[in-house]
VMD Tcl script that draws the C-alpha trace (Angstrom):
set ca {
  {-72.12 -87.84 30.38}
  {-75.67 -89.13 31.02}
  {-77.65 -89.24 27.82}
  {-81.19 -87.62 28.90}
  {-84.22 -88.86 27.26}
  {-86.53 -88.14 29.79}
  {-87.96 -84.29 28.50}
  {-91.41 -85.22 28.64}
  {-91.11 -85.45 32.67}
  {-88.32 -82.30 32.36}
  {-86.59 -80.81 29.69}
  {-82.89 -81.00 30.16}
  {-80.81 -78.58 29.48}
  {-82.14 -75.78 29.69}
  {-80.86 -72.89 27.33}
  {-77.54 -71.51 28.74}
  {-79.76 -67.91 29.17}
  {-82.06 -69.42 31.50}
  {-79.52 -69.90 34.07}
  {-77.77 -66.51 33.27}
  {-81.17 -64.87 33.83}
  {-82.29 -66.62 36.78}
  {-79.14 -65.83 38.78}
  {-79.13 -62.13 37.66}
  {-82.78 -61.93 38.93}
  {-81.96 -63.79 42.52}
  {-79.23 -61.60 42.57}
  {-80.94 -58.16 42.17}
  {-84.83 -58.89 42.25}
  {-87.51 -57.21 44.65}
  {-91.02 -57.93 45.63}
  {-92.97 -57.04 42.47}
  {-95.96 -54.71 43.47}
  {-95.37 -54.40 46.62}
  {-93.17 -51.19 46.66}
  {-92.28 -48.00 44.34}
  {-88.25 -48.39 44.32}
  {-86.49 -49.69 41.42}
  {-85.47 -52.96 42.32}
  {-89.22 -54.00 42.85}
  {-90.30 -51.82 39.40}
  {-87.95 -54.10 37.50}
  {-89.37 -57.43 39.23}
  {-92.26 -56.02 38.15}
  {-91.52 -55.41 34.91}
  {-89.83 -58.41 34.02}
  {-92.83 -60.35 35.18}
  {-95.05 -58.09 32.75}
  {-92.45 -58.68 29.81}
  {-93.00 -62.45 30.56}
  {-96.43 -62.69 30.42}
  {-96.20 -60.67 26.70}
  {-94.40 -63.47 25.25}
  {-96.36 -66.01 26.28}
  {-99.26 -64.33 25.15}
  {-97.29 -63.65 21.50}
  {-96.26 -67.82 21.91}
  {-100.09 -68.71 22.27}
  {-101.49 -65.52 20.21}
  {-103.11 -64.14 23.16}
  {-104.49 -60.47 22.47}
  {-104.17 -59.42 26.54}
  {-101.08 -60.88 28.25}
  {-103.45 -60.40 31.95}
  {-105.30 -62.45 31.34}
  {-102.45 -64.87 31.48}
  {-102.53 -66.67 35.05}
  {-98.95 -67.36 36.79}
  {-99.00 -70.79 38.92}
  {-97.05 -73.28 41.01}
  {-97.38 -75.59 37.48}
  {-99.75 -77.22 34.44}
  {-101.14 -79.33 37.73}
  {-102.27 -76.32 39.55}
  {-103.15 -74.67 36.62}
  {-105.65 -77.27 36.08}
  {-106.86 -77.41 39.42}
  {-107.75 -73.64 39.02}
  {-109.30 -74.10 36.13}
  {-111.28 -76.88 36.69}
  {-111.91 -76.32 40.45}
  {-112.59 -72.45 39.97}
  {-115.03 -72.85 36.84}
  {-116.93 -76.25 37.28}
  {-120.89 -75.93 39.69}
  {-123.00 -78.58 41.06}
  {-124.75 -80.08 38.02}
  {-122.47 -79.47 35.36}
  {-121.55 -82.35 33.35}
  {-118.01 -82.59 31.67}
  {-116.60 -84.39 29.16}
  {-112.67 -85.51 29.06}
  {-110.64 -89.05 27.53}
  {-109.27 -91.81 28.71}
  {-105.58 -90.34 27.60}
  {-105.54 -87.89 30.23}
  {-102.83 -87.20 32.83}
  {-103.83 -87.65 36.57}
  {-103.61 -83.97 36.82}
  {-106.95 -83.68 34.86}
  {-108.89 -87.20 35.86}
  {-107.98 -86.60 40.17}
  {-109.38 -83.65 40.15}
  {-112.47 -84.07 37.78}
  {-113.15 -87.55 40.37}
  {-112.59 -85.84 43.11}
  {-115.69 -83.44 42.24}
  {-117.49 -86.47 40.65}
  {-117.22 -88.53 44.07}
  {-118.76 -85.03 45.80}
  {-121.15 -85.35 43.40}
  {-121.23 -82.22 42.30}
  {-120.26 -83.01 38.68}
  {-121.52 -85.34 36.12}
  {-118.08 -87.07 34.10}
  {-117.77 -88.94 30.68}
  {-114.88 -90.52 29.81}
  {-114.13 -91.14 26.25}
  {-112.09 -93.42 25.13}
  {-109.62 -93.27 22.60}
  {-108.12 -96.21 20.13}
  {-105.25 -98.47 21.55}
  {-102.82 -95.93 19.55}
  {-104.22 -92.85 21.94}
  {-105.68 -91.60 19.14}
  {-109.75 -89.95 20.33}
  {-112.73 -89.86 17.68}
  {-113.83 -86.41 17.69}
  {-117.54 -87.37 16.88}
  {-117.76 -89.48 20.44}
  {-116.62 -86.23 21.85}
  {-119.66 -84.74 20.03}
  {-121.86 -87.58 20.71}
  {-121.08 -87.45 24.86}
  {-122.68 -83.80 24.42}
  {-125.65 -83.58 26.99}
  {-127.83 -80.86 27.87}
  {-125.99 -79.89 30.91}
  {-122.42 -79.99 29.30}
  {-120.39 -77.57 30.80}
  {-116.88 -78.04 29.84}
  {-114.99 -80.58 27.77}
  {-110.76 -80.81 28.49}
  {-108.69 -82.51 26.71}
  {-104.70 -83.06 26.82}
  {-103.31 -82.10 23.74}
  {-100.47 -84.18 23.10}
  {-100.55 -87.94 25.41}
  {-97.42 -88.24 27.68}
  {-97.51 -91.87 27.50}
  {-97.20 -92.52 23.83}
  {-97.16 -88.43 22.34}
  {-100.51 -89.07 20.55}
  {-101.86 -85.48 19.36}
  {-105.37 -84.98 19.41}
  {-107.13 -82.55 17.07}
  {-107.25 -79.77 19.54}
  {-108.60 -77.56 16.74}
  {-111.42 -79.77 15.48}
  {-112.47 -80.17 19.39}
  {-112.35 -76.31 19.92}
  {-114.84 -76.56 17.04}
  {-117.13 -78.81 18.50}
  {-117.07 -76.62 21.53}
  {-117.67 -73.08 20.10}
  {-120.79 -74.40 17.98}
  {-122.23 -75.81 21.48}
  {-121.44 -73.25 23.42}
  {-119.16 -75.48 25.58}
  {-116.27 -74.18 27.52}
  {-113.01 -76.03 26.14}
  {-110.00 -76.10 27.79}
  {-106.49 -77.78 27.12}
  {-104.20 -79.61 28.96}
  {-100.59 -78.39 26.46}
  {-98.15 -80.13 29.19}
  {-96.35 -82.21 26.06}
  {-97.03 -79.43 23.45}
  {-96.49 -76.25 24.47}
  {-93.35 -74.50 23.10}
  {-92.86 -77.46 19.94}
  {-96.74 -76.80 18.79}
  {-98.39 -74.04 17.37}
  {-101.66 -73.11 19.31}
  {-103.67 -70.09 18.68}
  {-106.24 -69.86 21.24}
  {-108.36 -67.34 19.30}
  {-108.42 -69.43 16.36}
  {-108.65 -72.93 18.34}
  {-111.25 -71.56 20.31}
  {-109.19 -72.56 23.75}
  {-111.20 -70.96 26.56}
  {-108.35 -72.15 29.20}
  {-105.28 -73.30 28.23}
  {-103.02 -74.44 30.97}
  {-99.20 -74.91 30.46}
  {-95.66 -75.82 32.65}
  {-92.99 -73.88 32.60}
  {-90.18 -76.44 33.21}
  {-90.99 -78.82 29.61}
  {-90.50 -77.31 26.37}
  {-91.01 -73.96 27.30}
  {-87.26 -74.61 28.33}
  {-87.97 -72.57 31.95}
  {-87.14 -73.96 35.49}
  {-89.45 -76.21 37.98}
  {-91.91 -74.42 40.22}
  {-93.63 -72.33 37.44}
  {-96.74 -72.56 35.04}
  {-99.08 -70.62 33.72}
  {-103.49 -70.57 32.83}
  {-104.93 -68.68 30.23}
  {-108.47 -67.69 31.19}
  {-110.16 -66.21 28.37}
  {-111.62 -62.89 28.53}
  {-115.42 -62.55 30.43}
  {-114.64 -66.16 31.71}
  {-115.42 -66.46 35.03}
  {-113.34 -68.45 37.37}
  {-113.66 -68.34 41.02}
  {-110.23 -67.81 43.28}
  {-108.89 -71.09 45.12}
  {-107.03 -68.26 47.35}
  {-107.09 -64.91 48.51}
  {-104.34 -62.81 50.38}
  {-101.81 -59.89 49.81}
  {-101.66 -58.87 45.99}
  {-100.33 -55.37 46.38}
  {-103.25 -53.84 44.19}
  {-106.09 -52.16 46.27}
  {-104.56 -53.06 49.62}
  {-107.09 -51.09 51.31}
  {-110.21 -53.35 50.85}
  {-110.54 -56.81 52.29}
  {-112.09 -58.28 49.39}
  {-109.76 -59.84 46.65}
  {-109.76 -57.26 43.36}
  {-111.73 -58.63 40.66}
  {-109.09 -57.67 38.06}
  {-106.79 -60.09 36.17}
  {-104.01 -61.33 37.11}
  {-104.41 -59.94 41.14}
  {-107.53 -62.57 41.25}
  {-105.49 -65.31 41.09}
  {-102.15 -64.17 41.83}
  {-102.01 -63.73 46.23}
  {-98.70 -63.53 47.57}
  {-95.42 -63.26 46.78}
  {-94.53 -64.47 43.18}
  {-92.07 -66.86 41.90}
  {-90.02 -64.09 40.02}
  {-86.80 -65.66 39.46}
  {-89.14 -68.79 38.17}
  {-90.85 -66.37 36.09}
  {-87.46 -64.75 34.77}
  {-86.32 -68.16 33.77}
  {-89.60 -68.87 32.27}
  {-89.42 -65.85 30.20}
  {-85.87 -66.39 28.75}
  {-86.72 -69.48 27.84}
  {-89.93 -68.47 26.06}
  {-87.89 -66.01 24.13}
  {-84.87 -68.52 23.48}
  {-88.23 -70.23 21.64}
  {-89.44 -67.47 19.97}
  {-86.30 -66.55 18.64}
  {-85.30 -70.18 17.94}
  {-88.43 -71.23 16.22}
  {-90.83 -73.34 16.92}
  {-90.92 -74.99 13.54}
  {-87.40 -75.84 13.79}
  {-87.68 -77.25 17.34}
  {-90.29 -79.16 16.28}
  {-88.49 -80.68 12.61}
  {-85.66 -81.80 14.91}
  {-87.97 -83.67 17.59}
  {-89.82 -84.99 14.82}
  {-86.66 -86.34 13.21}
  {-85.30 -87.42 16.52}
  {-88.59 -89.12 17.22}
  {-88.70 -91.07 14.18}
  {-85.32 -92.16 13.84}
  {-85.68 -94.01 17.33}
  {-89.38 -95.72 16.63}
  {-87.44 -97.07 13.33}
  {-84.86 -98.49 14.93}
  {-85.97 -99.91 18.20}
  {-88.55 -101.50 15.74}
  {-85.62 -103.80 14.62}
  {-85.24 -105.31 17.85}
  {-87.54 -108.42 18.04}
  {-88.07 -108.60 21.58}
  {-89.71 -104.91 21.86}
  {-93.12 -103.26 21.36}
  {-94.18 -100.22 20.20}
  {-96.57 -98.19 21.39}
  {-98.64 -95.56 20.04}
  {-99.07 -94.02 16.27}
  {-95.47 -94.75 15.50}
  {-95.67 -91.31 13.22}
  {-93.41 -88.57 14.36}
  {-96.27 -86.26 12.53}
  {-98.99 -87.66 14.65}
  {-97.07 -87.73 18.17}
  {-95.33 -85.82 19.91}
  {-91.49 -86.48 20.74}
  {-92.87 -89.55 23.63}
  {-92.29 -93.31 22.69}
  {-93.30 -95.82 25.04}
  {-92.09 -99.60 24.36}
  {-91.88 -102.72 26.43}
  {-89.24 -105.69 26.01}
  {-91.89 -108.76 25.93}
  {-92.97 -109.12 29.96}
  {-89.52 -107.53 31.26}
  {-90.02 -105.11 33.94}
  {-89.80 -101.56 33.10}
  {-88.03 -100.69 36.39}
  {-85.52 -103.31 35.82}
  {-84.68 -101.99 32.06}
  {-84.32 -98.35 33.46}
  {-82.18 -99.26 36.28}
  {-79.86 -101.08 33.60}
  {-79.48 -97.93 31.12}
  {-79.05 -96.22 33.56}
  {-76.39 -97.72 35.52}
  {-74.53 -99.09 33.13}
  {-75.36 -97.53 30.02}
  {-75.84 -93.69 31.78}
  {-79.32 -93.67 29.81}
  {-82.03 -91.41 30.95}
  {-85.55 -92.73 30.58}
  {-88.51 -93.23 32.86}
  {-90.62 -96.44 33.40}
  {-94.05 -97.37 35.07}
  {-97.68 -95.89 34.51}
  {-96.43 -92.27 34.06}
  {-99.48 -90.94 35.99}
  {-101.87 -91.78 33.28}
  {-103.13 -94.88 34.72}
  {-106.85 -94.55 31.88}
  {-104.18 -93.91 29.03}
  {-102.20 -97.57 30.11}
  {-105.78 -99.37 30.04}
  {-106.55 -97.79 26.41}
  {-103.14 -99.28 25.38}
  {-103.08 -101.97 27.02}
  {-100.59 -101.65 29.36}
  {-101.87 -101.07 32.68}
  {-100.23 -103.35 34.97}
  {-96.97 -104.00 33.11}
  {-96.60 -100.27 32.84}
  {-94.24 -99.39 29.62}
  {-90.31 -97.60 29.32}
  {-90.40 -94.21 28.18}
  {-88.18 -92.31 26.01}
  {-88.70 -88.44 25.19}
  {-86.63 -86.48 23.17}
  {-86.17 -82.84 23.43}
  {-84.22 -80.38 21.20}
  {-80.36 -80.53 22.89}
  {-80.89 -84.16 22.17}
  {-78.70 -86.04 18.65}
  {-78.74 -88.36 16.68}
  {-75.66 -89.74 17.81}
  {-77.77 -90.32 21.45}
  {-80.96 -91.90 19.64}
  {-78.06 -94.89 18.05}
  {-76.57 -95.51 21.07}
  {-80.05 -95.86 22.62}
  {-81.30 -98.04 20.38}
  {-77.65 -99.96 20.84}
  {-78.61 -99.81 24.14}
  {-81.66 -101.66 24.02}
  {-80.50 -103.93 21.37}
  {-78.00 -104.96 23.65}
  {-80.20 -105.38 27.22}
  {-82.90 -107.29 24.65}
  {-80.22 -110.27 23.93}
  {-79.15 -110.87 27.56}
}
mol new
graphics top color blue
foreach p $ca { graphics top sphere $p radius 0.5 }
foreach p [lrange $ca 0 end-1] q [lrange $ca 1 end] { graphics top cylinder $p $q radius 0.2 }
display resetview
């Protein structure tokens, strides 16, 4: 039985109610909105049901204006893609995920953005004042990850929302580690887009995400098509979620996404969370006791999320994870995680570092014979 510590990439299992409700949906769903008999009413429905949890999850007072996408990548891309005009100027950190710093470049090399990247501390942690400081006239937008998936450094997502309200600065988060073990209240956070996986520790499947746009934000469409809502114009309706939302739906992703958001709910988050926490600490104190290895990042289950990145002196990463997992049937994931900025801040960039990220079905029992694990590969 492979022990899994790889949740921050996927979380694994899922609750045993994900699967039952994704294969009753496949085996009874309809296109949603696209017809008046039951089967598609229900799709519908269920879709609608979905998006009121997540807005109860993240305390959001109209569930459409909750966006459904492929993923937090696409998410992003809509976000950042559909808000961001020639001449704005944006401000992000150097602990970012790939799916925030490609695109951002990618309108910085058309130049129709102006980008500051600050940098955090070699722990991931970011000052909150050189946020403030970067602030220019033409500031735009300021995005920030909330929790690092290299090293599970939180930043003060609150403090930043802050910053951003009293400059009139659209903020938006990045909650790929965080959301479904965090609290966030976009109202009271001041989140203006808050974009979010389905498949991490929201405990749904692959192949579905979600974007909070806040109300009277405008965000222009990256596509247009079918929607099933005013099917006689041929201009894309203006209303939320059609604007976004052309073409068919992933509706069994969605029903999977929505059982697992209400295994959460019902769960707790704060309980979730206390277990990661312990999970997360108990592994940083142990693999501490093994000369040979690093450790990266706060080294505080309160200040990170459940993501500890180590190295083994110059040992490569690759070679370590091949070794758990072929002989020890260890889960983990090595190299530069797609956060090639957050590996210069910490001083890993070409070595890369091994990553291990707990997740709720995860023991004790599993963290021991980890750190065994290690203890073991460290003395050959």
């Amino acid at each position: 039985m492979t022990i899994y510590f790889d949740n921050a990439a996927t979380t694994f299992p899922k609750p045993e109610r994900v699967y039952e409700e994704m294969e009753r949906v496949m085996r009874s769903c309809a296109n949603p909105g696209r017809a008046g008999h039951k089967m598609a009413l229900e799709s519908g429905r269920m879709i609608y049901k979905t998006r009121e949890l997540l807005a109860k999850l993240f305390k959001i007072q109209n569930p459409m204006q909750i966006i459904f996408t492929y993923n937090a990548t696409d998410a992003l891309n809509l976000g950042i893609k559909g808000f961001l005009k020639k001449g704005h100027h944006v401000i992000t950190t150097s602990m970012e995920h790939n799916s925030v710093i490609r695109p951002l470049k990618v309108l910085e090399k058309k130049d129709i953005i102006e980008l500051t990247i600050v940098k955090g501390d070699p722990q991931g942690n970011v000052d909150v004042e050189d946020i403030e400081r970067a602030i220019k006239t033409n500031t735009q937008m300021i995005i920030t990850t909330h929790a690092s998936n290299v090293v599970g450094t939180l930043l003060p997502i609150a403090k930043i929302g802050a910053i951003a309200k009293k400059h009139e600065i659209i903020y938006m988060v990045d909650a790929a580690q965080s959301a479904g073990v965090y609290p966030i209240d976009v109202e009271k956070m001041n989140i203006d887009m808050l974009a979010f996986p389905g498949h991490k520790s929201l405990m749904g499947p692959q192949g579905i995400g979600g974007l909070y746009i806040k109300e009277g934000l405008f965000v222009e469409s990256l596509r247009e098509g079918g929607t099933g809502s005013q099917s006689e114009s041929l201009i894309q309706p203006d209303m939320l979620p059609d604007r976004y939302e052309s073409g068919t739906p992933n509706t069994i992703g969605i029903a999977g996404l929505g059982a697992g958001v209400k295994f959460l709910l019902e769960e707790g988050m704060d309980r979730i969370r206390e277990h990661e926490e312990m999970l997360t600490q108990r592994f940083i104190d142990g693999v501490k006791e093994i000369e040979a290895v690093k450790v990266y990042g706060t080294q505080g289950a309160k200040k990170q999320a459940a993501v500890v990145s180590i190295n083994m002196g110059q040992r490569d990463t690759s070679e370590i994870s091949f070794i758990l997992d072929h002989k020890y049937d260890i889960a983990c994931r090595s190299g530069l995680h797609c956060s090639p900025l957050a590996h210069k801040t910490l001083g890993t960039f070409e070595q890369g570092t091994l990553r291990f990220s707990m997740g709720y079905f995860n023991t004790k029992e599993e963290v021991d014979e980890v750190i065994s694990a290690l203890k073991e590969i460290s003395n050959e």
